[in-house]
Backbone bond lengths (Angstrom), bond angles and torsions (degrees), N, CA, C in turn:
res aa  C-N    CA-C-N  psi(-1)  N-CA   C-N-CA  omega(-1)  CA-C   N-CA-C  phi
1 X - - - 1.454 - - 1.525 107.77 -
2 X 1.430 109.48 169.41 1.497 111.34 -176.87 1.556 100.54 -126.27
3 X 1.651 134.33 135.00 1.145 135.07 153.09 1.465 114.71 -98.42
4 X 1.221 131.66 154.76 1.621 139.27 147.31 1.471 106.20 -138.36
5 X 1.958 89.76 165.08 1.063 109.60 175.44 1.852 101.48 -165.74
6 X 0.928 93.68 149.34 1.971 93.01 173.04 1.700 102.83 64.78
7 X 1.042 80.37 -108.72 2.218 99.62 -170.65 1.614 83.66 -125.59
8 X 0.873 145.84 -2.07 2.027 141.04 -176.13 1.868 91.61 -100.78
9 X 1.818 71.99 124.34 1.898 86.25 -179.12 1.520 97.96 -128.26
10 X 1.281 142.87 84.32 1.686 136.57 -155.03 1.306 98.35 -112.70
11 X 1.247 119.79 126.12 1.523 131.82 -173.38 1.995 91.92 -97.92
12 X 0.812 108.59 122.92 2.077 107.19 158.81 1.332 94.63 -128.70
13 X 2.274 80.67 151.92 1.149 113.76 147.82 1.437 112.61 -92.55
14 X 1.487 123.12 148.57 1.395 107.29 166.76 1.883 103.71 -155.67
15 X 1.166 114.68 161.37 1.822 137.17 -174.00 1.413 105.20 -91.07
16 X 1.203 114.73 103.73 1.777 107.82 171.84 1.481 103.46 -86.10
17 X 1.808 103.13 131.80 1.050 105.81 -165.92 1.648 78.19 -158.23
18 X 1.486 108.01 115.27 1.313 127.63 156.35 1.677 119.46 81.78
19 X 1.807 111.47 34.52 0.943 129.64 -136.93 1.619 119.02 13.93
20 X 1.681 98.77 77.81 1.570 96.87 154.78 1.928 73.94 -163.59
21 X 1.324 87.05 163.41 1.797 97.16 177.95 1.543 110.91 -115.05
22 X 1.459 127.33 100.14 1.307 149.57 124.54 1.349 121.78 -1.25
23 X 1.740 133.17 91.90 1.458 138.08 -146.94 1.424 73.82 -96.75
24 X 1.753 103.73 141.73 0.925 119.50 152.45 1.777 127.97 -133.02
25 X 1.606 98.75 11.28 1.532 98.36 164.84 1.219 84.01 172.19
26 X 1.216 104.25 129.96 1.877 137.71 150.67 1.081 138.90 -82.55
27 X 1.154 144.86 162.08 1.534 158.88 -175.73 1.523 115.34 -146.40
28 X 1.289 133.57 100.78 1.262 132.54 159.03 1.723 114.92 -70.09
29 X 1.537 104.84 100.32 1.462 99.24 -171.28 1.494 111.86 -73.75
30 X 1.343 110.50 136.96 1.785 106.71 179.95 1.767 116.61 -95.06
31 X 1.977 102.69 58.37 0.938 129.78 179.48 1.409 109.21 -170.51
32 X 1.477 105.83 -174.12 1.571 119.89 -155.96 1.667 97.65 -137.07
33 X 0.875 101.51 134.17 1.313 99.52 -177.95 2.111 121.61 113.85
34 X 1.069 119.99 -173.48 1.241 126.71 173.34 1.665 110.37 -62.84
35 X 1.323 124.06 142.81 1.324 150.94 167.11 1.448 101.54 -61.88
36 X 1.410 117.66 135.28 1.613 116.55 176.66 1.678 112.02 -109.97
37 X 1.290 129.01 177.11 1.174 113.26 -168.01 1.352 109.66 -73.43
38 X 1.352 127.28 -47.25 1.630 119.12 -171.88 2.187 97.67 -44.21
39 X 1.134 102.09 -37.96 1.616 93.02 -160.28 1.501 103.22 -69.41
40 X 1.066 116.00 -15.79 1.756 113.40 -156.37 1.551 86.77 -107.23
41 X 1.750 148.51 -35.42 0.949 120.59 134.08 1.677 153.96 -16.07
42 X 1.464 94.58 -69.86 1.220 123.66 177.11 2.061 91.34 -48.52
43 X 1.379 125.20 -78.39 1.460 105.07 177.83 1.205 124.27 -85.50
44 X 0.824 106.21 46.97 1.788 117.72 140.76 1.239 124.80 -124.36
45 X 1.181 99.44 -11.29 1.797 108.06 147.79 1.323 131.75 -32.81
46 X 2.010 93.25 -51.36 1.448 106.97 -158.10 1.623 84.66 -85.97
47 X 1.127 153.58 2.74 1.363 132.16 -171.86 1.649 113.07 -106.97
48 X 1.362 105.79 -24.80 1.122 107.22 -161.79 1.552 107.10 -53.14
49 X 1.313 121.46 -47.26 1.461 107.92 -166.05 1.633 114.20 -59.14
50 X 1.169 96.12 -6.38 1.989 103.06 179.73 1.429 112.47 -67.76
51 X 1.404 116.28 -23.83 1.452 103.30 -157.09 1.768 83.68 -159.40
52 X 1.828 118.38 44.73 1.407 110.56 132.15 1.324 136.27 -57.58
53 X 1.628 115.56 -25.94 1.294 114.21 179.46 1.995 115.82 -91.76
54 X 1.117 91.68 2.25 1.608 94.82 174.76 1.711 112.55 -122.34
55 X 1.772 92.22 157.14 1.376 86.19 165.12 0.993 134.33 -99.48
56 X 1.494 134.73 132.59 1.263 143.50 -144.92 1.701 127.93 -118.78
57 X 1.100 123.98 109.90 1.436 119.10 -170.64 1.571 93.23 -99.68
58 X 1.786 107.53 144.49 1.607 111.54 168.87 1.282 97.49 -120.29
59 X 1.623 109.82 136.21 1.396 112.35 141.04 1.120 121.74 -122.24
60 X 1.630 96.47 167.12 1.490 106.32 178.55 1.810 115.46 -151.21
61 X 0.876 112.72 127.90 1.290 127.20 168.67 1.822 119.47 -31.89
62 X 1.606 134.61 166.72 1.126 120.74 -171.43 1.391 128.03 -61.04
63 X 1.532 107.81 -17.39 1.302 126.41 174.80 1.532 123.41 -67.67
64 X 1.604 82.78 -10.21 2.223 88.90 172.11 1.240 107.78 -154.18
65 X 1.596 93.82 66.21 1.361 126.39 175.82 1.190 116.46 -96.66
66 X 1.112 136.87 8.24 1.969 136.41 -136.23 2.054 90.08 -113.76
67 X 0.996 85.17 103.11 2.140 108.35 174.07 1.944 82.61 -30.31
68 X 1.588 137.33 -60.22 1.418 122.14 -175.28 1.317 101.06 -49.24
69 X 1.002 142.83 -68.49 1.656 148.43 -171.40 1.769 107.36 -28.25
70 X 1.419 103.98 -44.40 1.112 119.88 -161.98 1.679 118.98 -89.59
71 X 1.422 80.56 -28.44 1.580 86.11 174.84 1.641 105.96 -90.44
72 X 1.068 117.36 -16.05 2.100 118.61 177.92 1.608 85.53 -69.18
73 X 1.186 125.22 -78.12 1.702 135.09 -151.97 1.911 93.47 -38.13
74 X 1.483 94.19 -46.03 1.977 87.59 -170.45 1.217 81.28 -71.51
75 X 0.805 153.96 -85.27 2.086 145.15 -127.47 1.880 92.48 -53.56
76 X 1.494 117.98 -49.69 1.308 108.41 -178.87 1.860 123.36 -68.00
77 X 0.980 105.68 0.54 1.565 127.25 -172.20 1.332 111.38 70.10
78 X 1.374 135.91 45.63 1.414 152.22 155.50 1.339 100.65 -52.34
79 X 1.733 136.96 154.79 1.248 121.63 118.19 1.529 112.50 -99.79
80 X 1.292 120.86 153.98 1.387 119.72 -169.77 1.983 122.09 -139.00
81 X 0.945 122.34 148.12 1.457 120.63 -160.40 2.154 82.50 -134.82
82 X 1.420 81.43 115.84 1.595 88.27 -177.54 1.686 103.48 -129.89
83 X 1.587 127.64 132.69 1.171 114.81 169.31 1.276 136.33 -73.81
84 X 0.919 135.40 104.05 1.840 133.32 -163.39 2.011 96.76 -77.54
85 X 1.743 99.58 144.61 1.038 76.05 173.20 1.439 123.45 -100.55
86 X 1.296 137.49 174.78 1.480 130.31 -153.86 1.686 113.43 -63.32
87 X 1.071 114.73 -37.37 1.817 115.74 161.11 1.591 118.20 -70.58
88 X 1.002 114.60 28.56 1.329 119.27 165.92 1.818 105.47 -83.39
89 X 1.549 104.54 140.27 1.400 101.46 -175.57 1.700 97.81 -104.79
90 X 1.723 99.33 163.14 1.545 119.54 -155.29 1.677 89.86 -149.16
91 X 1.169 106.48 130.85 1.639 118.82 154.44 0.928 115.05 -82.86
92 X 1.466 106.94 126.12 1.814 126.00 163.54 0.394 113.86 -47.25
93 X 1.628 109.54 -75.59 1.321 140.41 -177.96 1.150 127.52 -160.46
94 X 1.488 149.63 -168.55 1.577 123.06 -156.50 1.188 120.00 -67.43
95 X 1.044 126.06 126.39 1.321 122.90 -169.99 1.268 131.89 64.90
96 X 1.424 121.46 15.87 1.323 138.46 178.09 1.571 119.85 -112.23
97 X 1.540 120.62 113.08 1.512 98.45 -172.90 1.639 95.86 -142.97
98 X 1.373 96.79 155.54 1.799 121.50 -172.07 1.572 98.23 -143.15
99 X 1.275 86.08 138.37 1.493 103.94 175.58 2.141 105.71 -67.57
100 X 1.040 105.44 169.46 1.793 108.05 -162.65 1.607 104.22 -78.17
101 X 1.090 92.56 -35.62 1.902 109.81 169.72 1.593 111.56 -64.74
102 X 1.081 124.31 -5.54 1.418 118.94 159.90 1.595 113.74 -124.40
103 X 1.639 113.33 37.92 1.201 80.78 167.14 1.993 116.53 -107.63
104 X 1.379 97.91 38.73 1.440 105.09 -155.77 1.240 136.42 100.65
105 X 1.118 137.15 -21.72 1.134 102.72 150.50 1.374 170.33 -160.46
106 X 1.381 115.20 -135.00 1.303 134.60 -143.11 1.489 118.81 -94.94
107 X 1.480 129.22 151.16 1.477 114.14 161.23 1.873 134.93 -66.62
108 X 1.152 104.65 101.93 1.389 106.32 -162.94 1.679 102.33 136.10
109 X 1.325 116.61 -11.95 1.766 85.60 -165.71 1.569 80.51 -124.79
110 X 1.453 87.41 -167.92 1.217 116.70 -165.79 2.066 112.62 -151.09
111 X 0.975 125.40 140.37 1.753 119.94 165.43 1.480 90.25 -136.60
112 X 2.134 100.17 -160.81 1.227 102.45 -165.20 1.883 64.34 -164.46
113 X 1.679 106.46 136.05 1.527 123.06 163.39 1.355 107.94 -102.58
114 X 1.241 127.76 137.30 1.473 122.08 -168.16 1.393 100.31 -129.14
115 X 1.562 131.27 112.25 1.377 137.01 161.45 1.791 89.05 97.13
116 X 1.222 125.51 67.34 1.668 95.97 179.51 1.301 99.95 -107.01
117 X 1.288 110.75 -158.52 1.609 126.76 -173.00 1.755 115.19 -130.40
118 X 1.197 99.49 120.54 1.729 61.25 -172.19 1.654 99.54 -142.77
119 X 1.433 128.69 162.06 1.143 133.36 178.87 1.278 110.19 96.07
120 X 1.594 150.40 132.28 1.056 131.48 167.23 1.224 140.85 -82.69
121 X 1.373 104.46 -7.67 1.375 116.17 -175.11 1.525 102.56 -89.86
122 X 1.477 121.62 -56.70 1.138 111.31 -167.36 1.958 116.68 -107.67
123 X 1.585 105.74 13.44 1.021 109.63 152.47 1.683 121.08 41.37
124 X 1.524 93.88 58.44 1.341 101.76 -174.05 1.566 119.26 -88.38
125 X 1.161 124.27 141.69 1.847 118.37 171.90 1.580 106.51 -126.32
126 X 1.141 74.83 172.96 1.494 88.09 171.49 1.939 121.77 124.79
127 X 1.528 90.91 -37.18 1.367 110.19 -161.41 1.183 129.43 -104.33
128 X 1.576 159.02 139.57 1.047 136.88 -149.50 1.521 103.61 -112.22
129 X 1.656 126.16 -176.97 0.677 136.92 -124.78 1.788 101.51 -147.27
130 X 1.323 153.41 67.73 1.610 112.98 -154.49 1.638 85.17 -105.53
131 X 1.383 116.30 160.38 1.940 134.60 169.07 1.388 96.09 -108.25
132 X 1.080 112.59 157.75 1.156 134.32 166.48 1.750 118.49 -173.49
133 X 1.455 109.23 121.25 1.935 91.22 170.98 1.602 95.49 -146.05
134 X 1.096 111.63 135.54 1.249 142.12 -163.90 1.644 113.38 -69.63
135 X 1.009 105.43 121.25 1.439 126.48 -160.77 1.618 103.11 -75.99
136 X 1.452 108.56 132.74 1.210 119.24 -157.07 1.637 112.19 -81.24
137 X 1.263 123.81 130.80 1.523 122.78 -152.35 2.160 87.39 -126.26
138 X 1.122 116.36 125.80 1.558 130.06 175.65 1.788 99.36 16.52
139 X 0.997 119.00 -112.84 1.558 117.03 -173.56 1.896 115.52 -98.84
140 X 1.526 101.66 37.57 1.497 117.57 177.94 1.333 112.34 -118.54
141 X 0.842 122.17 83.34 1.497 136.53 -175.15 1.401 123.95 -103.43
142 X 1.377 138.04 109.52 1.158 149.40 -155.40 1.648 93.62 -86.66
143 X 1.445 120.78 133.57 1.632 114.21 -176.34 1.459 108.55 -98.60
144 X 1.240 115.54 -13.00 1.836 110.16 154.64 1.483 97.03 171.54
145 X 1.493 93.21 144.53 1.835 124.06 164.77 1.379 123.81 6.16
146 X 1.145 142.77 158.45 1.345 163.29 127.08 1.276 115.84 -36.08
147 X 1.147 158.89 163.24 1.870 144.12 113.09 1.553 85.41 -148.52
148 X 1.643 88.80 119.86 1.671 109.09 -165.16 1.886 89.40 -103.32
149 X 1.009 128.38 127.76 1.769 113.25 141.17 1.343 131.87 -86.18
150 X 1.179 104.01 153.75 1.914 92.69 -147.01 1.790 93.72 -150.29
151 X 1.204 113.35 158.88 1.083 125.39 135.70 1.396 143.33 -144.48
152 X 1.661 84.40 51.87 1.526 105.95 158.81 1.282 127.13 -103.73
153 X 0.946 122.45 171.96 1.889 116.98 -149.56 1.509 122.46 -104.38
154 X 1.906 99.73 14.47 1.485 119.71 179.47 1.092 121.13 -176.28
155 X 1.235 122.73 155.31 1.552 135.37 -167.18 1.522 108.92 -83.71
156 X 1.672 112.08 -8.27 1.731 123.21 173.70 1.156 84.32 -67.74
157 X 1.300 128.20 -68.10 2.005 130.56 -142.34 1.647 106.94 -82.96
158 X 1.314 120.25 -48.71 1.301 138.46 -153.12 1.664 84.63 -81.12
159 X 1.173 141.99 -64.87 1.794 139.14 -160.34 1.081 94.43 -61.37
160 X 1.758 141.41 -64.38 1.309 124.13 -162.92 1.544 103.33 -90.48
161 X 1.377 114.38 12.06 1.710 85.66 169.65 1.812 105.20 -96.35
162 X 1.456 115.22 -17.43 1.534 137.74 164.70 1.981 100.42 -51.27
163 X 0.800 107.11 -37.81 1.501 107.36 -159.15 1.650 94.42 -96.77
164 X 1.222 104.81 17.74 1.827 95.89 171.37 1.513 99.60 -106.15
165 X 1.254 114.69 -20.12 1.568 121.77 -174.87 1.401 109.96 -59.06
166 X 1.617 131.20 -10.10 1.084 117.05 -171.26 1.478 103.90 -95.63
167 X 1.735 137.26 3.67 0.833 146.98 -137.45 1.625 83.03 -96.98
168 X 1.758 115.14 -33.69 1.779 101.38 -167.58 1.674 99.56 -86.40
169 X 0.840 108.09 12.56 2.008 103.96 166.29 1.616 87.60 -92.35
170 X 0.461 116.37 -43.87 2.320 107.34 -168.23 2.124 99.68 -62.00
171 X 1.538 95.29 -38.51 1.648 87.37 -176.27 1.681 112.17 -87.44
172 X 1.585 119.13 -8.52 1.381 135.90 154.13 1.502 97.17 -50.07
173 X 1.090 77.73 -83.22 2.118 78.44 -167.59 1.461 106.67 -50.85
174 X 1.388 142.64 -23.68 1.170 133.04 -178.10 1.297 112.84 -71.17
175 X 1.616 110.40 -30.93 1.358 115.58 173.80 1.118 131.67 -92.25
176 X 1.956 110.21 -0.68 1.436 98.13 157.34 1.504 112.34 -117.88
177 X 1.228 124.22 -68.60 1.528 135.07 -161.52 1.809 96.09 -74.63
178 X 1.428 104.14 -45.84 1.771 93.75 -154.48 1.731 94.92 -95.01
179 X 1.556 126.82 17.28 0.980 95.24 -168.08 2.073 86.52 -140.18
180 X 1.468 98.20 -79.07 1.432 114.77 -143.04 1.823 89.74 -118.15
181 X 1.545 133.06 -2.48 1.168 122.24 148.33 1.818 93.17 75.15
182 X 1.279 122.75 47.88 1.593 119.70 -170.47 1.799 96.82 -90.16
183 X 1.634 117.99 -33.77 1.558 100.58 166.11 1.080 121.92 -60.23
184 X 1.438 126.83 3.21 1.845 99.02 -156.94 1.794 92.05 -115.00
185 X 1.394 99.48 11.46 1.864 97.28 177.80 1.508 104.47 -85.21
186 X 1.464 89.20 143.20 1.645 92.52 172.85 1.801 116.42 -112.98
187 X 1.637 104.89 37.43 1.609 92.26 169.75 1.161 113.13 -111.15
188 X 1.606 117.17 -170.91 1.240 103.97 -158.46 1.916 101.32 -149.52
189 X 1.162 102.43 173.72 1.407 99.44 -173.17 1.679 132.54 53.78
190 X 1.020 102.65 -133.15 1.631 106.91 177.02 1.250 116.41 -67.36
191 X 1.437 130.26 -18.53 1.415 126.33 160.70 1.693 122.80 -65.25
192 X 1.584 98.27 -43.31 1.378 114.53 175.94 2.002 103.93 -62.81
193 X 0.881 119.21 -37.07 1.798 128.01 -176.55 1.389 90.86 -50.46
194 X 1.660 109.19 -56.23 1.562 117.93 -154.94 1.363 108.49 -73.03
195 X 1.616 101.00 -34.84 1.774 98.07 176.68 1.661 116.24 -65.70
196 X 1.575 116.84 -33.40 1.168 119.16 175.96 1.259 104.97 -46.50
197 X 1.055 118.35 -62.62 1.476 134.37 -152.60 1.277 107.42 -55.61
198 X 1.549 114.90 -61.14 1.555 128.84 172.11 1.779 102.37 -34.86
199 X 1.170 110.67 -57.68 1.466 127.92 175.47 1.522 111.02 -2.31
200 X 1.859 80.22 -93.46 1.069 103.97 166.77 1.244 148.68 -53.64
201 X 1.697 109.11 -24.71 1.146 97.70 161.42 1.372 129.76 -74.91
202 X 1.759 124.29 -38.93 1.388 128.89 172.99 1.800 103.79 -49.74
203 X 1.190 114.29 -28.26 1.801 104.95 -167.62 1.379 100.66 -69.51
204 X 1.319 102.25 -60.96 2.116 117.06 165.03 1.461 99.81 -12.97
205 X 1.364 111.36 -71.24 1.734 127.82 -156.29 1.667 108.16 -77.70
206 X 1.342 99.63 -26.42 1.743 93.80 165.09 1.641 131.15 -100.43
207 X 1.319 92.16 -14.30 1.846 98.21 152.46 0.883 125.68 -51.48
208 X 1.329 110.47 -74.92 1.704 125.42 151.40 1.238 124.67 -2.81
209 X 1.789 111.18 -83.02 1.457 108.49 156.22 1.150 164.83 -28.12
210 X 1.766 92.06 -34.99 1.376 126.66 175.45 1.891 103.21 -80.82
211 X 0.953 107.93 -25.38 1.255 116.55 175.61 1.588 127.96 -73.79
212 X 1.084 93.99 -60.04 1.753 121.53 158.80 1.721 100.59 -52.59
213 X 0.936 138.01 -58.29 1.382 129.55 179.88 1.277 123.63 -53.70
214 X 1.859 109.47 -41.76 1.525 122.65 -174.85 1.331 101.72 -58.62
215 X 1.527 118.58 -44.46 1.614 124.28 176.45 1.514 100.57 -64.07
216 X 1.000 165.98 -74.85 1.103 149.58 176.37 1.742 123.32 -19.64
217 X 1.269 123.15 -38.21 1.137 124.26 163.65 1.790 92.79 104.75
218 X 1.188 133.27 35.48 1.303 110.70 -151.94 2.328 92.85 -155.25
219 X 1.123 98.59 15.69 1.183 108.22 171.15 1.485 125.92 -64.85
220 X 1.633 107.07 -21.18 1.141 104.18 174.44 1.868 138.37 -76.97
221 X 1.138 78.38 3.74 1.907 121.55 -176.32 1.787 96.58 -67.10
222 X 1.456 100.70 -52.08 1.507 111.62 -172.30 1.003 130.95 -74.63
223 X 1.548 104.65 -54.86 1.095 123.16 -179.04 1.630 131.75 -129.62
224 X 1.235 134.67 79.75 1.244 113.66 -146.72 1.692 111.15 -108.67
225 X 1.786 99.15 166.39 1.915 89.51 -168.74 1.228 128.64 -52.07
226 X 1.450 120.60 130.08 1.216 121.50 169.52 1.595 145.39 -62.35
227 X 1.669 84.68 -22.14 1.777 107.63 178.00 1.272 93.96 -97.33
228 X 1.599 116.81 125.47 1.698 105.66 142.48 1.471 151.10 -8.68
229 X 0.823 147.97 130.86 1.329 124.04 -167.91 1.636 140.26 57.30
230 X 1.000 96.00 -9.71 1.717 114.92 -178.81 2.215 101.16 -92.09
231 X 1.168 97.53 118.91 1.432 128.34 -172.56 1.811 112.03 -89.71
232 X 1.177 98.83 -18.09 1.494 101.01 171.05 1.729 124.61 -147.46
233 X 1.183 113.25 131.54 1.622 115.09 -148.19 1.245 103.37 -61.60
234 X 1.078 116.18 -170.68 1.745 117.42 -159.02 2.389 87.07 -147.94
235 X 1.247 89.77 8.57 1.711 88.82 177.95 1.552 130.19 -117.22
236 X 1.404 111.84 116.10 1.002 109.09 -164.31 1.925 147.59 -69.82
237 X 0.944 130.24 165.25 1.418 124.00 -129.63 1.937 87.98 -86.04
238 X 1.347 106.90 23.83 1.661 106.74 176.79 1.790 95.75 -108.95
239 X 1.612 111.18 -44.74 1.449 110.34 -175.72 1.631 109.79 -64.99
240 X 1.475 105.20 -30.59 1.516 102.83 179.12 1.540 124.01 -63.23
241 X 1.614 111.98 -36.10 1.033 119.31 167.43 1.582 133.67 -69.23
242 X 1.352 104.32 -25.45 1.372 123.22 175.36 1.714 106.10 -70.91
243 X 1.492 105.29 -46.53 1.552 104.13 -165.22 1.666 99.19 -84.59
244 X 1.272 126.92 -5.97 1.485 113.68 -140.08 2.110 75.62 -100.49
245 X 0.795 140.85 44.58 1.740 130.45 -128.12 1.542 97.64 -176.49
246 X 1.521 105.88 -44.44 1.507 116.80 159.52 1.065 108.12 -68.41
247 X 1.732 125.68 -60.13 1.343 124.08 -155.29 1.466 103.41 -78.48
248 X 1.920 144.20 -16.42 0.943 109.70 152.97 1.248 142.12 -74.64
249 X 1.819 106.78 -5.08 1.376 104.81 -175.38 1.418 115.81 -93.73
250 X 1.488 121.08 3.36 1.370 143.56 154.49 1.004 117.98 -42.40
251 X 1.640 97.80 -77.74 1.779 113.76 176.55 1.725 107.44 -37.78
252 X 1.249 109.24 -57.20 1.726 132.09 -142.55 2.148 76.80 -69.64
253 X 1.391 136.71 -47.37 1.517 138.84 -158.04 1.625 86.31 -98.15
254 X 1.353 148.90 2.39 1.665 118.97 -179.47 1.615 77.12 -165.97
255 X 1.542 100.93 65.40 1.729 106.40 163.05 1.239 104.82 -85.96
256 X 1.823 113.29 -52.26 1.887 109.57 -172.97 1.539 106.63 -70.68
257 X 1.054 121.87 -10.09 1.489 124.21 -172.93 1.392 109.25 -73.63
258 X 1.464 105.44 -50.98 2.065 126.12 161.04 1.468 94.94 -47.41
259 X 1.633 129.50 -70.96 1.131 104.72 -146.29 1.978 110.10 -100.68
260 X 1.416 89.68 27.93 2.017 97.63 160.02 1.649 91.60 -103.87
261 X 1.315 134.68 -38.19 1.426 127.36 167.96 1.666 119.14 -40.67
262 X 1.450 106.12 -28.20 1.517 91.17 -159.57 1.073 85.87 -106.78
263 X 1.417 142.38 -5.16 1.768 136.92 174.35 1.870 107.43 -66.79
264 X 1.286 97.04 -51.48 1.403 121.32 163.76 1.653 121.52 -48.98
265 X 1.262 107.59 -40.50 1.657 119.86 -169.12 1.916 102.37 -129.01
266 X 1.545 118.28 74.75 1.489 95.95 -175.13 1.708 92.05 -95.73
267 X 1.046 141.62 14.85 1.310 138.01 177.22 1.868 100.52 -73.63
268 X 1.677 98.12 -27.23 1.408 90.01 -168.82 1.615 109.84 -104.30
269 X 1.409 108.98 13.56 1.970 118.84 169.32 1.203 114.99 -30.36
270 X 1.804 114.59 -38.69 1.461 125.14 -178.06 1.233 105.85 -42.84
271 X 1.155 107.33 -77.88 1.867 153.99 -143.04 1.673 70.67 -87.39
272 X 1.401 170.95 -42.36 1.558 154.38 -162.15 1.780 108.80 -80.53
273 X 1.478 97.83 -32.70 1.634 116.02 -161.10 1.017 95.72 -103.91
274 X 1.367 135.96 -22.83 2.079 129.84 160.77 1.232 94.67 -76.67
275 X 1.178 142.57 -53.19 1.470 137.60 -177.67 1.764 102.25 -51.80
276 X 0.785 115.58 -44.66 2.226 110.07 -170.81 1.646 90.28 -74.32
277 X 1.424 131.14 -62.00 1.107 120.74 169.35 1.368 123.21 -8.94
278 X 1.838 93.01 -78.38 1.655 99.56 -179.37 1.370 115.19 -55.30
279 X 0.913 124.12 -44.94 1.824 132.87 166.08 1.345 120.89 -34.07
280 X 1.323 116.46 -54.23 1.700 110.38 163.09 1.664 136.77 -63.65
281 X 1.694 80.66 -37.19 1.908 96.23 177.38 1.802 97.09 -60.17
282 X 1.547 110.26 -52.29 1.882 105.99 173.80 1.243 139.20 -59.33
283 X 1.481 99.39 -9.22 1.772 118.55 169.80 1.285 102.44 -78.89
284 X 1.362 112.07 -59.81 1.105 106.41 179.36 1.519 152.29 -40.00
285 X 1.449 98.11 -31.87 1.401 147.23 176.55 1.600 105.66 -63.67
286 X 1.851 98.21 -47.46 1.920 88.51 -175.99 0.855 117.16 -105.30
């Protein structure tokens, strides 16, 4: 995916892992605007040797939609779920063509195009096609369709492996507003590379954490539900790690302050000595 903001145009690759996506190589584009195909090649270049021994699905958003894009990823043995955008043209049939936005449909359904053709100029085949648009739930209303390109062999595999792609907007926002504040820097160049980088690595290391903690059983220490009634948190295993990091360095700056509280409060010794508990199991953790 690509973010901007200001004069910062940063193209990532990144690993979804635990619905949040894991950067694993960047590009500071030295432009404004959309990524072209040589560039969005060129880094995915640098990844491939990471994950010859696995199999690998790419997505990408409408912006790396282009049938060339699509046809490099198959030659490298990628499978890939790419969004086309809705004026993209499709053969009927010979010599017959409609843009993807008319081929039906609807809110609520879903099909699957198998072998189509698409584009007129360069009249590509081979590759399929899956729809999907999301069925409208009380005041949740999807504002139009899916049309994934794929070359996977169904609209079971290809839609929900498409629907993991939204996971690198959650580590966007983690890395600016909801997390680590990366718009509000004002350097530039090779410092800015290095800050990315740093970024990413602490986010890496607090996912992780946040993860490692959830297995502990002891997340509720950190972070607890925000809705009433709701029994299991709704926050993810990057905020847990981030906050769980505050709350020991809390404890560690207003320890005598806790323990003139509990001279004051011994009704609550229970509730002081489950709290140190949880405190070690979360050290442990980072």
């Amino acid at each position: 995916d690509r973010t901007n903001w200001k004069r910062k145009n940063l193209l990532m690759i990144s690993v979804i892992f635990q619905k949040r996506a894991i950067p694993i190589y960047f590009k500071l584009l030295a432009k404004l605007g959309s990524s072209n195909l040589s560039e969005q090649t060129k880094a995915l270049s640098k990844i491939i040797p990471l994950f010859k021994n696995y199999k690998t699905v790419v997505l990408g958003d409408r912006e790396f939609c282009s049938v060339s894009l699509a046809e490099w990823l198959d030659e490298q043995g990628f499978e890939f779920c790419l969004r086309l955008k809705k004026n993209e043209n499709i053969e009927l049939k010979a010599h017959l063509w409609c843009e993807i936005k008319d081929l039906g449909l609807k809110p609520g359904t879903s099909f699957f195009v198998s072998d189509a053709t698409l584009t007129k100029t360069k009249q590509v085949k081979g590759f399929n096609v899956a729809c999907k648009w999301k069925k409208n739930y009380r005041q949740n209303k999807a504002k139009e369709g899916w049309f994934i390109l794929t070359n996977m062999n169904s609209k079971i595999t290809a839609i929900p492996a498409y629907q993991k792609r939204f996971d690198i907007e959650e580590m966007f926002r983690d890395f600016k507003s909801g997390g680590y504040n990366l718009e509000k820097t004002n350097v530039e160049g090779k410092r800015f590379i290095a800050l990315v980088l740093i970024i990413s690595l602490v986010y890496t290391i607090a996912t992780l954490q946040g993860q490692n903690i959830k297995s502990k059983g002891i997340a509720k220490y950190v972070a607890r539900p925000k809705e009433y009634g709701r029994s299991h948190r709704r926050h993810s295993n990057f905020y847990i790690g981030l906050y769980a990091q505050n709350w020991v360095n809390f404890i560690g700056d207003c320890w005598s302050l806790v323990q003139d509280l509990m001279r004051l409060s011994r009704h609550k010794l229970e509730n002081y000595l489950q709290g140190m508990r949880a405190m070690k199991l979360i050290q442990s953790a980072l």
